[in-house]
Steps between C-alpha positions, in 0.01 A plus 500: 500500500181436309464602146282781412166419276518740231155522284543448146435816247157473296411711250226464207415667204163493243643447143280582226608182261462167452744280750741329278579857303556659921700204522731566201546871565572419903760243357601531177490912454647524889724800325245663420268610827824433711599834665837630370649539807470241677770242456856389622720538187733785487355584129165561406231239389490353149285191584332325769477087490303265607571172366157286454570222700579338849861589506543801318695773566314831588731754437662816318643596235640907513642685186878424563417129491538397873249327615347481862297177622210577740377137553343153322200385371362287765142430333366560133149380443438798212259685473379455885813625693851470542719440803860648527783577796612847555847479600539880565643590855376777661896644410309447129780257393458177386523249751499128412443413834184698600178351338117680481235408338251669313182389289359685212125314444286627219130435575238545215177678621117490382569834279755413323798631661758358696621526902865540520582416854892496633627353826835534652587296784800281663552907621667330844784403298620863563575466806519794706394694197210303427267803644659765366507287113085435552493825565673636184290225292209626609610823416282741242826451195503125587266202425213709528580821310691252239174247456314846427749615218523106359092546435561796365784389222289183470171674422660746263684212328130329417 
């Protein structure tokens, strides 16, 4: 049995500030743009962490005071992008044993404004969900639809 290529999920977004200030809302301000519904933890969201270097925990923190991990900091080279696992299974648990990737770069352009760019790959780790999870990824309320909102906070934010 050979093991299916799955393409990795890119997505991009125009930001209208400066890179290290789309940097700090991406990471620091995560609660903020981060769509309410979308997490693991039983209770709703009270923060969203990133910890600022290789090692870090990326998880949440919900208003009863669980928290839910959804991967590690696997690169921090501030404020021009950020690697980190996503440890969700496609049963959206946590799953210590299933590892993607995905890269947030932030690119500065000639006007002033800043290319937000997100990959998610290492999709074959799914398994025989691996379509079906590219699929929802590439979906119009994932990466995409959440890069869009993320500009929007971010621009509004100033």
């Amino acid at each position: 049995m050979t093991q299916q290529t799955i393409s990795p999920v890119r997505v991009s977004v125009p930001v209208g500030l400066d890179q290290q200030r789309c940097f700090e809302v991406f990471t620091a301000e995560m609660t903020s743009w981060w769509p309410e519904g979308h997490h693991i933890g039983e209770a709703p969201i009270e923060q969203i962490v990133v910890e600022p270097f290789v090692g870090g925990r990326w998880y949440t923190r919900h208003t009863d005071g669980s928290e839910t991990d959804t991967g590690t900091v696997t690169a921090w080279d501030a404020p021009s992008g950020f690697t980190v696992t996503w440890q969700i299974g496609a049963d959206w648990a946590f799953h210590d044993d299933l590892i993607t990737t995905i890269e947030v770069r932030f690119t500065p352009t000639d006007d002033g404004r800043t290319l937000v760019e997100l990959e998610h790959r290492d999709l074959e780790a799914y398994g025989a969900a691996a379509a079906q999870m590219q699929e929802v990824f590439e979906g119009p309320d994932a990466w995409g639809g959440m890069l869009w909102t993320y500009a929007a906070v971010a621009e509004g934010f100033g």
